[in-house]
Each structure stands twice: as structure tokens, then as C-alpha cells.
PQR file with spaces between the fields and no chain letter, atoms N, CA, C, O and H, PARSE charges and radii, in Angstrom:
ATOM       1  N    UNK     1      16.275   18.889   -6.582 -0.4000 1.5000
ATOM       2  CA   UNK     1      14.963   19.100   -7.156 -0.0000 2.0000
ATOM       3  C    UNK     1      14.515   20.512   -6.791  0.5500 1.7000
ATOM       4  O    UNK     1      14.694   21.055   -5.700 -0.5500 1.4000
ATOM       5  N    UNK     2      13.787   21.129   -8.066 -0.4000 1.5000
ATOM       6  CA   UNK     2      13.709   22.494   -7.638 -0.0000 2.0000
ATOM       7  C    UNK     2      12.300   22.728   -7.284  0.5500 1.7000
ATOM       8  O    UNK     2      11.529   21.770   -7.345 -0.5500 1.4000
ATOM       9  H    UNK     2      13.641   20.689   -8.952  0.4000 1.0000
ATOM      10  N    UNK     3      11.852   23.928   -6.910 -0.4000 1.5000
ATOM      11  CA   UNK     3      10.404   24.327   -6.169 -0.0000 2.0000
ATOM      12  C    UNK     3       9.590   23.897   -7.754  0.5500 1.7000
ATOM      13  O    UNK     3       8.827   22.957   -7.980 -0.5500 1.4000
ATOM      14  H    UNK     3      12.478   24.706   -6.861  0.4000 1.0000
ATOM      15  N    UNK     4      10.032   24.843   -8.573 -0.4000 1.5000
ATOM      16  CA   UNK     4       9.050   24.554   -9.427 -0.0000 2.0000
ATOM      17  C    UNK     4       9.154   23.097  -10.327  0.5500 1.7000
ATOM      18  O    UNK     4       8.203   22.926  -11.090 -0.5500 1.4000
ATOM      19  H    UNK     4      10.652   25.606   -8.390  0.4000 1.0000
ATOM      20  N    UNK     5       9.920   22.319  -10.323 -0.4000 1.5000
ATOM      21  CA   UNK     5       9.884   20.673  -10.714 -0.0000 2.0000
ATOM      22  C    UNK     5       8.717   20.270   -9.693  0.5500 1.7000
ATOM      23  O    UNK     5       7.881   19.409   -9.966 -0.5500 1.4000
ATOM      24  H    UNK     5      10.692   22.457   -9.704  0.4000 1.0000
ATOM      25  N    UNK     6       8.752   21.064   -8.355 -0.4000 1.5000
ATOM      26  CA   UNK     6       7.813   20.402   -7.245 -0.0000 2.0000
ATOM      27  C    UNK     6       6.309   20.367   -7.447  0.5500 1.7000
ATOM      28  O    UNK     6       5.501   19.449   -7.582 -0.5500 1.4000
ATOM      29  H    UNK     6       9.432   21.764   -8.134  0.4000 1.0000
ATOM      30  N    UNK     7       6.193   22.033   -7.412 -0.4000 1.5000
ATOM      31  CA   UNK     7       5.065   22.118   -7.973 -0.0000 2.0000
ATOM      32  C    UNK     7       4.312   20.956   -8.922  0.5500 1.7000
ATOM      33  O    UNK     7       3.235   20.414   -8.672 -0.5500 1.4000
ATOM      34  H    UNK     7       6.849   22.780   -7.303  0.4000 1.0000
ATOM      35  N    UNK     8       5.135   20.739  -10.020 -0.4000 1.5000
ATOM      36  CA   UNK     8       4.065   20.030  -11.285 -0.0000 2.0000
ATOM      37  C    UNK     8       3.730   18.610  -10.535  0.5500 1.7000
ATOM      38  O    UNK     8       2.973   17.798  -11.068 -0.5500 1.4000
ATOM      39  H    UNK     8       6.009   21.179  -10.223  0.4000 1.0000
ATOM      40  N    UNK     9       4.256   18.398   -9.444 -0.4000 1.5000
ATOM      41  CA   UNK     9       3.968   16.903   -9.211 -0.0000 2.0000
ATOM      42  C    UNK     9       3.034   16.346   -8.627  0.5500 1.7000
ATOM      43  O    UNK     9       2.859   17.175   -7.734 -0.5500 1.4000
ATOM      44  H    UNK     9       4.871   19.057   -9.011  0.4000 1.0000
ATOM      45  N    UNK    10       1.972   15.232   -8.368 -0.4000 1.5000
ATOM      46  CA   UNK    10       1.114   15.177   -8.032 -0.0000 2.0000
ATOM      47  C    UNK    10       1.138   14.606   -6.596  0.5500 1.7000
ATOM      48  O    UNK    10       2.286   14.302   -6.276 -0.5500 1.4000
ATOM      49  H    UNK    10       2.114   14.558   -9.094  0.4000 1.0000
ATOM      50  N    UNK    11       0.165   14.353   -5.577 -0.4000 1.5000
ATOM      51  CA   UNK    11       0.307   14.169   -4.166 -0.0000 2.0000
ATOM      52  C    UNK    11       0.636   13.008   -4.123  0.5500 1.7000
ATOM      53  O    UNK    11       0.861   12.703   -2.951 -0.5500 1.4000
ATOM      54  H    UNK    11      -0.769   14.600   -5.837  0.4000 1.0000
ATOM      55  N    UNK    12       0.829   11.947   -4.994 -0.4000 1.5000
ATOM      56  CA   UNK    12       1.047   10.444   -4.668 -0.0000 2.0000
ATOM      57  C    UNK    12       2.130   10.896   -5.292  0.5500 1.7000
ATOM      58  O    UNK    12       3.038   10.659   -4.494 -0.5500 1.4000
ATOM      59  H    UNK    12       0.646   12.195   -5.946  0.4000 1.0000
ATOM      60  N    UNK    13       2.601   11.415   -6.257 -0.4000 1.5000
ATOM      61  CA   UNK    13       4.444   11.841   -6.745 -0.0000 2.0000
ATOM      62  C    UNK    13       5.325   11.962   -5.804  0.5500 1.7000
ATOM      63  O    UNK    13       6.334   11.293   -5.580 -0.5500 1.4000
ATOM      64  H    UNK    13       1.864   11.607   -6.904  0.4000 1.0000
ATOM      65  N    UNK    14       4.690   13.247   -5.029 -0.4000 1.5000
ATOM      66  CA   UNK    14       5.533   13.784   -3.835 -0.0000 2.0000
ATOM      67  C    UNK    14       5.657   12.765   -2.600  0.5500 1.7000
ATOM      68  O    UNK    14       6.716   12.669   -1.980 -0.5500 1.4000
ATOM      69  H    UNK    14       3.871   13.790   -5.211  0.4000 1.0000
ATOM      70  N    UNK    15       4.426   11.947   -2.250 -0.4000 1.5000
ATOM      71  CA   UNK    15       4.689   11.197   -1.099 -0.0000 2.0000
ATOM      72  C    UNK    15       5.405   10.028   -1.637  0.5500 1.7000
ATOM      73  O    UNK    15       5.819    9.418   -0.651 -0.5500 1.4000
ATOM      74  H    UNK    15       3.566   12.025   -2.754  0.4000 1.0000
ATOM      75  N    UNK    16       5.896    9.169   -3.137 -0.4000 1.5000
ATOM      76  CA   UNK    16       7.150    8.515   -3.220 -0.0000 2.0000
ATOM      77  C    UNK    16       7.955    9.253   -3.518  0.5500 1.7000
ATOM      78  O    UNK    16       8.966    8.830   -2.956 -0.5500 1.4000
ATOM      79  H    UNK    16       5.559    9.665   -3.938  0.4000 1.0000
ATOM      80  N    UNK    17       8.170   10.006   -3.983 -0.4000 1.5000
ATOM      81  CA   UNK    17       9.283   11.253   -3.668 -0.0000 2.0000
ATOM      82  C    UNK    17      10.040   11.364   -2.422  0.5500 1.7000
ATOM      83  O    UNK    17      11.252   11.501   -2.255 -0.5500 1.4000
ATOM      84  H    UNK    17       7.349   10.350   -4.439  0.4000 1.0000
ATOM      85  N    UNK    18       9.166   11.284   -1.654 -0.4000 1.5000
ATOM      86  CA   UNK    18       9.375   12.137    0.179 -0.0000 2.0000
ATOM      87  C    UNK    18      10.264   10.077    0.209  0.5500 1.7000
ATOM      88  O    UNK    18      11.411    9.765    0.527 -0.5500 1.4000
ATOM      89  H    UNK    18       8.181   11.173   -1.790  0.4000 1.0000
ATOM      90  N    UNK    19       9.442    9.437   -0.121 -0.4000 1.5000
ATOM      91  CA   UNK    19      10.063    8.128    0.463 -0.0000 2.0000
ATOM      92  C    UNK    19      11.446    7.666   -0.238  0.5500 1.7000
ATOM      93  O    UNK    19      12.176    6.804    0.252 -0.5500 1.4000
ATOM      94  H    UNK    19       8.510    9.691   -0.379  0.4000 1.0000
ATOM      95  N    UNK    20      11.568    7.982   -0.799 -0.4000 1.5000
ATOM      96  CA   UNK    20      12.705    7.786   -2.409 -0.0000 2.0000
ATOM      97  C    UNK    20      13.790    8.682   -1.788  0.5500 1.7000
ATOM      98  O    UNK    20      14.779    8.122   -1.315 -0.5500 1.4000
ATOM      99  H    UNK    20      10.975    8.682   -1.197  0.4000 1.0000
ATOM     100  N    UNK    21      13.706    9.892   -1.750 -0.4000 1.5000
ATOM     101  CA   UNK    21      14.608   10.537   -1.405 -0.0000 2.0000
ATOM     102  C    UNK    21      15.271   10.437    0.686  0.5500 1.7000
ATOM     103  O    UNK    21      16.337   10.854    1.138 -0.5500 1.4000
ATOM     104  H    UNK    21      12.902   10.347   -2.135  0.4000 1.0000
ATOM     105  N    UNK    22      14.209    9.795    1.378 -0.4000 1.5000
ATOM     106  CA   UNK    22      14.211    9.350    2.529 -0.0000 2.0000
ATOM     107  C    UNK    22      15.019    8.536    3.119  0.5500 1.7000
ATOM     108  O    UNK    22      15.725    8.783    4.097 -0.5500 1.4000
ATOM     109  H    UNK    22      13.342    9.456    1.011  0.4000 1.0000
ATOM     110  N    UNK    23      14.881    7.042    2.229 -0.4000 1.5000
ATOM     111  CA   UNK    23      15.990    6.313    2.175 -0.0000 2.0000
ATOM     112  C    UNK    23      17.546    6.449    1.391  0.5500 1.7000
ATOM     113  O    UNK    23      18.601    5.913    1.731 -0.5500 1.4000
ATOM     114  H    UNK    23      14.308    6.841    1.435  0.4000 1.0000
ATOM     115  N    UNK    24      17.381    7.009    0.676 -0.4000 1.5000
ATOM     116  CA   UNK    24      18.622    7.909    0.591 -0.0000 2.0000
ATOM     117  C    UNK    24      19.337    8.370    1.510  0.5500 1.7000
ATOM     118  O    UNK    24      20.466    8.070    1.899 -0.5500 1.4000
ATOM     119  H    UNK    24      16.523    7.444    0.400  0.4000 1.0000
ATOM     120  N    UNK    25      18.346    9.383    1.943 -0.4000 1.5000
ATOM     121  CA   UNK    25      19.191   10.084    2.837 -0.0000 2.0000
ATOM     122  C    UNK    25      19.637    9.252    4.177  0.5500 1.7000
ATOM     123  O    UNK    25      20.521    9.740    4.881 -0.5500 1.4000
ATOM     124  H    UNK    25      17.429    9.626    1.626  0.4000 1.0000
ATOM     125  N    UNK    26      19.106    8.140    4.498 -0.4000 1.5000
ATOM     126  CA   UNK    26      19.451    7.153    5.234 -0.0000 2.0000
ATOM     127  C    UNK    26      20.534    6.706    5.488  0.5500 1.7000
ATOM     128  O    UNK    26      21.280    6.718    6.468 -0.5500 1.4000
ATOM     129  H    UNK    26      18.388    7.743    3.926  0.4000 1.0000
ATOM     130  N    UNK    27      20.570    6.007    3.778 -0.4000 1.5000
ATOM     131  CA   UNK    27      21.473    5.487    3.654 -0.0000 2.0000
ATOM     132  C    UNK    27      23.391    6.212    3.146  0.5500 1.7000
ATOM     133  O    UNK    27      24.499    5.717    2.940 -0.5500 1.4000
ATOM     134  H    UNK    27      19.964    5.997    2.983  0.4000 1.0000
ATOM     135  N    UNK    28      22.794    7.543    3.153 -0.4000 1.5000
ATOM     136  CA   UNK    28      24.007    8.138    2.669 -0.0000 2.0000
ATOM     137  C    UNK    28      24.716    9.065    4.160  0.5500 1.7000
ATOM     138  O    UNK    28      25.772    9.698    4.132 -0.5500 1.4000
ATOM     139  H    UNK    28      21.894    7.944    3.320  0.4000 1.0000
ATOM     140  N    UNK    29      24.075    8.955    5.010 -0.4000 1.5000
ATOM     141  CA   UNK    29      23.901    9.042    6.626 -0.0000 2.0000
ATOM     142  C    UNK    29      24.908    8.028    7.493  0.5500 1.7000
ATOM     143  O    UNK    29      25.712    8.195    8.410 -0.5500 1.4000
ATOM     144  H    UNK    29      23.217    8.441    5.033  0.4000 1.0000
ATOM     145  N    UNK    30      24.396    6.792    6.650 -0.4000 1.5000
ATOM     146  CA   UNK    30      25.381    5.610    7.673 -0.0000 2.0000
ATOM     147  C    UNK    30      26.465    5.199    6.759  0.5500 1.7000
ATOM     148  O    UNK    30      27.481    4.897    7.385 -0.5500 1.4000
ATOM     149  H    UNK    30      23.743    6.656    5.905  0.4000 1.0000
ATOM     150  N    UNK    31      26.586    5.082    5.354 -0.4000 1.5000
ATOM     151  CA   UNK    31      27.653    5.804    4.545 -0.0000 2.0000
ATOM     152  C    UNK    31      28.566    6.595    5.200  0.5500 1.7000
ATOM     153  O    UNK    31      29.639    6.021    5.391 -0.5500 1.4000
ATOM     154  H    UNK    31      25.761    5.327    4.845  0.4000 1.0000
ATOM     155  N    UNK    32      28.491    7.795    5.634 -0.4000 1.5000
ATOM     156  CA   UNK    32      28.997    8.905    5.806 -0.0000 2.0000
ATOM     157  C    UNK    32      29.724    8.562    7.500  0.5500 1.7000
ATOM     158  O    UNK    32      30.872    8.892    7.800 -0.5500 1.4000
ATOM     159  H    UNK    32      27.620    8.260    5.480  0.4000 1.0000
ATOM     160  N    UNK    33      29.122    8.115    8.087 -0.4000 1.5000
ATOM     161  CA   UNK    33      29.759    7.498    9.005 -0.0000 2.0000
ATOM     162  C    UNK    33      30.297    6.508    9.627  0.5500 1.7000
ATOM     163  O    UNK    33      30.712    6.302   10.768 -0.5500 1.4000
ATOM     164  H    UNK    33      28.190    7.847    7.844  0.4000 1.0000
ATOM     165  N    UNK    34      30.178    5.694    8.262 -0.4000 1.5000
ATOM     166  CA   UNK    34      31.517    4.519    8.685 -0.0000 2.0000
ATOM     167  C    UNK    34      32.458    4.885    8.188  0.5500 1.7000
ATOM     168  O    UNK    34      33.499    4.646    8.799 -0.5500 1.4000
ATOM     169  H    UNK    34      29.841    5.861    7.335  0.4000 1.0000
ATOM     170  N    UNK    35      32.605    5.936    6.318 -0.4000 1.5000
ATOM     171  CA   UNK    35      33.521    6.532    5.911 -0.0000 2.0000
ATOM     172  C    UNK    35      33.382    7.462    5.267  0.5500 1.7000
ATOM     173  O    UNK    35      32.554    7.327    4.367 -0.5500 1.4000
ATOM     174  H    UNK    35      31.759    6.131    5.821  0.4000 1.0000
ATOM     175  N    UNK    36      34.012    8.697    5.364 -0.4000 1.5000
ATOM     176  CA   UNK    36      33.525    9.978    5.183 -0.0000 2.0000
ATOM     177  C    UNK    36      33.613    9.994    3.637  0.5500 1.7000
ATOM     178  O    UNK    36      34.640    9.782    2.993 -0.5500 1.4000
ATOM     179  H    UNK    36      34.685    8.807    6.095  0.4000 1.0000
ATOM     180  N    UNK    37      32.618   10.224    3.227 -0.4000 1.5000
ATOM     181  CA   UNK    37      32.052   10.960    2.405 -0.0000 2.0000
ATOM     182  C    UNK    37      33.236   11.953    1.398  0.5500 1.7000
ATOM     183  O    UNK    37      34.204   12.428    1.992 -0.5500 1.4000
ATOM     184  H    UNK    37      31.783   10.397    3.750  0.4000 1.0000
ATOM     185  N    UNK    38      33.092   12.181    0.062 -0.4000 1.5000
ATOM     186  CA   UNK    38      33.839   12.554   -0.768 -0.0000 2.0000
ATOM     187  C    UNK    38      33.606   13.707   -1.072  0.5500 1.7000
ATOM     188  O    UNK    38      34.503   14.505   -1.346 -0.5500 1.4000
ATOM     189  H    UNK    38      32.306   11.795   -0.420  0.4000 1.0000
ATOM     190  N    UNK    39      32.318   14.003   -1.076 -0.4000 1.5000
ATOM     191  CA   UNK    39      31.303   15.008   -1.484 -0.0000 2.0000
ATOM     192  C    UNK    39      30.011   14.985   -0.136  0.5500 1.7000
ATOM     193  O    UNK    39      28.962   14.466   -0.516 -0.5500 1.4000
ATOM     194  H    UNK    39      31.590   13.354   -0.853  0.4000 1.0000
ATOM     195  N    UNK    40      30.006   15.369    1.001 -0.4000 1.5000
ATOM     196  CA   UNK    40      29.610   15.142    1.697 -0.0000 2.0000
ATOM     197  C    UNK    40      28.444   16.533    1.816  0.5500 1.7000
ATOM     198  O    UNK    40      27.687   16.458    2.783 -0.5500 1.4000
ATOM     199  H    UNK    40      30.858   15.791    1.311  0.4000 1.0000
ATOM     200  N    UNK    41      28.281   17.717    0.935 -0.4000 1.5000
ATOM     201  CA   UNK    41      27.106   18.749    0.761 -0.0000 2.0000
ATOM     202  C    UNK    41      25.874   18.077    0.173  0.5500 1.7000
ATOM     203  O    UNK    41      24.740   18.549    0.085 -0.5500 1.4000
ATOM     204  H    UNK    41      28.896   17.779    0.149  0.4000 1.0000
ATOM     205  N    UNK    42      26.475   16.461   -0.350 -0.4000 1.5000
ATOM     206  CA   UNK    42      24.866   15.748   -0.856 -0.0000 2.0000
ATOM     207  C    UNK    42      24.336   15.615    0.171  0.5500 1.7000
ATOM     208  O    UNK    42      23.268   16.227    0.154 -0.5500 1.4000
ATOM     209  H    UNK    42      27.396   16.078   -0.279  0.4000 1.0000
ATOM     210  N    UNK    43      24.565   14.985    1.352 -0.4000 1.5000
ATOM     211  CA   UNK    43      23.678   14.750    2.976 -0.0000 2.0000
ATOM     212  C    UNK    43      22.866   16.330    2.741  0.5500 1.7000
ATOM     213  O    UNK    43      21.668   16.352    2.462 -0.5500 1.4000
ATOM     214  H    UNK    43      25.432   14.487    1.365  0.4000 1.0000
ATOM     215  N    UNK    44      23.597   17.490    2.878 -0.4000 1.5000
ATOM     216  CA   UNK    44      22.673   18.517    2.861 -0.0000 2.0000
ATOM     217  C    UNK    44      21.588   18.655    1.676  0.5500 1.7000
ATOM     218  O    UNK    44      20.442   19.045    1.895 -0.5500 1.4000
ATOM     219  H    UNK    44      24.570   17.472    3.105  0.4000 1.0000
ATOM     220  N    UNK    45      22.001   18.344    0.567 -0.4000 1.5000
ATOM     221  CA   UNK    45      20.633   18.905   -0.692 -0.0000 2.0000
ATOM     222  C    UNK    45      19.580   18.216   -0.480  0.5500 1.7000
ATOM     223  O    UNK    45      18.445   18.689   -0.421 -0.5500 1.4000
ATOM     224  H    UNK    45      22.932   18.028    0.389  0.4000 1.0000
ATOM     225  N    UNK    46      19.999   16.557   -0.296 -0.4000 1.5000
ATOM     226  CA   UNK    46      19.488   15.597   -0.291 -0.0000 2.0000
ATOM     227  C    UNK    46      18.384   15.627    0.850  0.5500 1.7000
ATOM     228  O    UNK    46      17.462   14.813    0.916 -0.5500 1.4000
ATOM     229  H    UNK    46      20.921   16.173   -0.344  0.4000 1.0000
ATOM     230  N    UNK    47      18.645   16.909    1.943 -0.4000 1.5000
ATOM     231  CA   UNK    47      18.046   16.685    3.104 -0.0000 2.0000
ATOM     232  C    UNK    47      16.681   18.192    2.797  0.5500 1.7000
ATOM     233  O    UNK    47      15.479   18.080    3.038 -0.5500 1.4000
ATOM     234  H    UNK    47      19.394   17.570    1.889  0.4000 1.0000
ATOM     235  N    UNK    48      17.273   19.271    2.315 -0.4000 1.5000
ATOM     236  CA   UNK    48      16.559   20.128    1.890 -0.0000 2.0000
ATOM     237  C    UNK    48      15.410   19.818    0.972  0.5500 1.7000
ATOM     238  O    UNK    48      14.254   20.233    1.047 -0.5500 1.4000
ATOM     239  H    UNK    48      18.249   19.361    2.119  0.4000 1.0000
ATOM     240  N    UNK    49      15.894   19.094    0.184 -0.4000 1.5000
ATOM     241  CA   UNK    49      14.400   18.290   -0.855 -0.0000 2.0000
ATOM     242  C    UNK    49      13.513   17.905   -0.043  0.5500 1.7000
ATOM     243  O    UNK    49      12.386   18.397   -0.095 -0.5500 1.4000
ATOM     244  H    UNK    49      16.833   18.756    0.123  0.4000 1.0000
ATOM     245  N    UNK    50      13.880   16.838    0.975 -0.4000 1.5000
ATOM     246  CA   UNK    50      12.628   16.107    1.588 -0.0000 2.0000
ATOM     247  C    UNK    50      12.178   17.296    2.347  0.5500 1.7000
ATOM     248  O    UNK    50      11.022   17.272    2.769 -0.5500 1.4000
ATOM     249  H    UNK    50      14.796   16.438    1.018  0.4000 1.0000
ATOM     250  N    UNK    51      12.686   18.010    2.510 -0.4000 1.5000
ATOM     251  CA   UNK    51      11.886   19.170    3.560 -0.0000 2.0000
ATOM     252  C    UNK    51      11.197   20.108    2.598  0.5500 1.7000
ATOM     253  O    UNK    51      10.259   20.741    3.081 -0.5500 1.4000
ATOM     254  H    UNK    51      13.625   18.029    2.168  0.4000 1.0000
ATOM     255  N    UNK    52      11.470   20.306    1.390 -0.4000 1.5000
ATOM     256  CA   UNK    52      10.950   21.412   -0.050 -0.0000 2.0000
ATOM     257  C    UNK    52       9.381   20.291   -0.114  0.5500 1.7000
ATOM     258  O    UNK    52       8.238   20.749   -0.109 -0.5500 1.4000
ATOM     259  H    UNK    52      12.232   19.791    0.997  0.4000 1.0000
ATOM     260  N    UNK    53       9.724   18.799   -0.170 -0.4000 1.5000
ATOM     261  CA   UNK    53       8.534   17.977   -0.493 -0.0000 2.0000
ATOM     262  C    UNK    53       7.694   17.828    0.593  0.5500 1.7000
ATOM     263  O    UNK    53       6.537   17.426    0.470 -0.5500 1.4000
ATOM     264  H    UNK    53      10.652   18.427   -0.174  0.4000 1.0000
ATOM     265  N    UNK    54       8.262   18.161    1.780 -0.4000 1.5000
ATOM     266  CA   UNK    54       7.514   17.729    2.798 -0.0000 2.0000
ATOM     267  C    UNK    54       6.149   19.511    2.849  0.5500 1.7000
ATOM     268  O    UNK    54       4.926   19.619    2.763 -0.5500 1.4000
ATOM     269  H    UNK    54       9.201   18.488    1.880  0.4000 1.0000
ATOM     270  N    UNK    55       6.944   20.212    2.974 -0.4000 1.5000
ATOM     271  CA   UNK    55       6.251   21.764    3.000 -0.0000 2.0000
ATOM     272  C    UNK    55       4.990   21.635    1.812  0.5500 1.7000
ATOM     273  O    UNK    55       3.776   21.784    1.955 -0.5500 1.4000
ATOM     274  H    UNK    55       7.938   20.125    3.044  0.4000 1.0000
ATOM     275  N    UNK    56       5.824   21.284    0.551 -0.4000 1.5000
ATOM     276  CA   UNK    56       4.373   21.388   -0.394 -0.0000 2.0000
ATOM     277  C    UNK    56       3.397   20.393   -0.037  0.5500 1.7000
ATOM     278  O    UNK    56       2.252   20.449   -0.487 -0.5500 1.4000
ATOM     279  H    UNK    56       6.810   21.163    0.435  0.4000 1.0000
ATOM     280  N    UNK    57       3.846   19.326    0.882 -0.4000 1.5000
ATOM     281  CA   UNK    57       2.467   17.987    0.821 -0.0000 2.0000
ATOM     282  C    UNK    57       1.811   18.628    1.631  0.5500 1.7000
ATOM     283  O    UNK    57       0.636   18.594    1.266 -0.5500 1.4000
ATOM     284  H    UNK    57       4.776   19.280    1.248  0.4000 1.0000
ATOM     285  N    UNK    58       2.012   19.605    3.181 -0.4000 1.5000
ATOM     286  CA   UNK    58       1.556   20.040    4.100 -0.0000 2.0000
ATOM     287  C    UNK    58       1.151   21.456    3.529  0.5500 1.7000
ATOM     288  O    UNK    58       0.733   22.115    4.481 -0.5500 1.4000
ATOM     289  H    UNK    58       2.967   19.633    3.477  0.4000 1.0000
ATOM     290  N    UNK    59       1.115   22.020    2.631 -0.4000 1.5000
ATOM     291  CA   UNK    59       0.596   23.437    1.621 -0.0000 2.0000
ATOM     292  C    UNK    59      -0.526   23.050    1.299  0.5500 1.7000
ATOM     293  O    UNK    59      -1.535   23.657    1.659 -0.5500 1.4000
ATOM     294  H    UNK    59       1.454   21.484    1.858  0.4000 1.0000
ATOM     295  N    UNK    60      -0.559   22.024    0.599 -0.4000 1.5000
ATOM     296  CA   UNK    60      -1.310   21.055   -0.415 -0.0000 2.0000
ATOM     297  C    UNK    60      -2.926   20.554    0.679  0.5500 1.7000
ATOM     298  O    UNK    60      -4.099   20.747    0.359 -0.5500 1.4000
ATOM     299  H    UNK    60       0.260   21.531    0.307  0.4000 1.0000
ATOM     300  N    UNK    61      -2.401   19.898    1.960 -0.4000 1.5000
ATOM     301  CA   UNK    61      -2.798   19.395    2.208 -0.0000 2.0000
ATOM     302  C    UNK    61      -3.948   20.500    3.475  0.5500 1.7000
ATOM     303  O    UNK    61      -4.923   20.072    4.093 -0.5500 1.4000
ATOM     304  H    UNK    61      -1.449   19.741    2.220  0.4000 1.0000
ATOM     305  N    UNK    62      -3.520   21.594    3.506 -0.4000 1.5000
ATOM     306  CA   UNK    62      -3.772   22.698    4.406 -0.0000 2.0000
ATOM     307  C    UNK    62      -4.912   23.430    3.081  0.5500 1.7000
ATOM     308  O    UNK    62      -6.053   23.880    3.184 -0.5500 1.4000
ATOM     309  H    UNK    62      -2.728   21.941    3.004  0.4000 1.0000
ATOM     310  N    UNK    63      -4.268   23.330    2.244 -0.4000 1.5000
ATOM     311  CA   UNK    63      -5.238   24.014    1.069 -0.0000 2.0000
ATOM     312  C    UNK    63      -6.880   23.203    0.658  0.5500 1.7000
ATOM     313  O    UNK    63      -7.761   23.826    0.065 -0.5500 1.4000
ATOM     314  H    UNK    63      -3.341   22.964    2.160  0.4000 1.0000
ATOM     315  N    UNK    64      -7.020   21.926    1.049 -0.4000 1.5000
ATOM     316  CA   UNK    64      -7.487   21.332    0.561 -0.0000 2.0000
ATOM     317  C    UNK    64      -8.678   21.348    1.763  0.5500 1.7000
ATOM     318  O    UNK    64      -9.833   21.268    1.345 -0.5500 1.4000
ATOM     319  H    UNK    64      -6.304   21.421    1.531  0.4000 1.0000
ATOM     320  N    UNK    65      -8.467   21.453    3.328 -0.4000 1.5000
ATOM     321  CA   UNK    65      -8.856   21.719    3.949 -0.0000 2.0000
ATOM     322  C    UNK    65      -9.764   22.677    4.059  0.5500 1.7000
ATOM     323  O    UNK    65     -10.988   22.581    4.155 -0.5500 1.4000
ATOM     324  H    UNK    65      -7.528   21.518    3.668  0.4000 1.0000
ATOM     325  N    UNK    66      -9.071   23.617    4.039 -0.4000 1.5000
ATOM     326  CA   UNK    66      -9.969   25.215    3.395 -0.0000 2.0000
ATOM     327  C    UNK    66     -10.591   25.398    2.619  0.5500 1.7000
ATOM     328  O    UNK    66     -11.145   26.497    2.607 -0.5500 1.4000
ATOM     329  H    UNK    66      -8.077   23.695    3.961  0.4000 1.0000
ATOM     330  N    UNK    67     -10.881   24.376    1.450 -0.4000 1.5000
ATOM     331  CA   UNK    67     -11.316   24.213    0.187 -0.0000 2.0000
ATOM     332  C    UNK    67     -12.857   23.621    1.061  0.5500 1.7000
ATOM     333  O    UNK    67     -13.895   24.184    0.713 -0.5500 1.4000
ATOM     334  H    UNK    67     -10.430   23.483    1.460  0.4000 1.0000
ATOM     335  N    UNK    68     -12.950   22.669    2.004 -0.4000 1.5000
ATOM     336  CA   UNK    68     -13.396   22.090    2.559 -0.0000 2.0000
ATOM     337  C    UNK    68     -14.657   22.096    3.447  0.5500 1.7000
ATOM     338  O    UNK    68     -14.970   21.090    4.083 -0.5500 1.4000
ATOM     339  H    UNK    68     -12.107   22.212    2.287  0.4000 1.0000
């Protein structure tokens, strides 16, 4: 998912987003270590998103403050 797909999304988007992509990454975590992985750079993208979603909820949420 890219910055700007991020952008358009709204704060209840991003926080099932953040959860959606969470358990994923969970589950592709204990996947990966009972048997390795085929394509194992998804653990990484997969992990960069929740951190791309996590930054804009905490942007978002810092902005709104100041607004405040």
C-alpha cells in the first residue's frame, strides 16, 4: 500500500487497516517459522505498511490536536 492510497483513507479505514494488515503479519510470522517461507520479503512490506499506517494515524492524530 502506497503513501498516497494512504492518504485518501479515512481514520476508521486506517485503524482496520492497521488491524487487517496486523494479523497478517502475525500470522505470516508463525508461518515463516515453522516453514520457511517462499517469498519471505512479504514479512518485510507487510511490516512497513503497518508502520506507513501507523505514522499517518499518529500525523492525523497530532494534527487534530493543534487544530484544538
Amino acid at each position: 500500500m502506497k503513501q498516497q492510497e494512504i492518504n485518501k483513507l479515512s481514520v476508521k479505514d486506517i485503524e482496520s487497516k492497521i488491524s487487517d494488515f496486523s494479523g497478517k503479519l502475525n500470522n505470516m510470522k508463525l508461518a515463516h517459522g515453522v516453514s520457511p517461507m517462499e517469498n519471505p520479503i512479504q514479512i518485510r512490506s507487510i511490516r512497513r505498511t503497518v508502520a506507513r499506517l501507523k505514522t499517518e494515524l499518529t500525523k492525523r492524530e497530532a494534527s487534530a490536536t493543534a487544530e484544538a
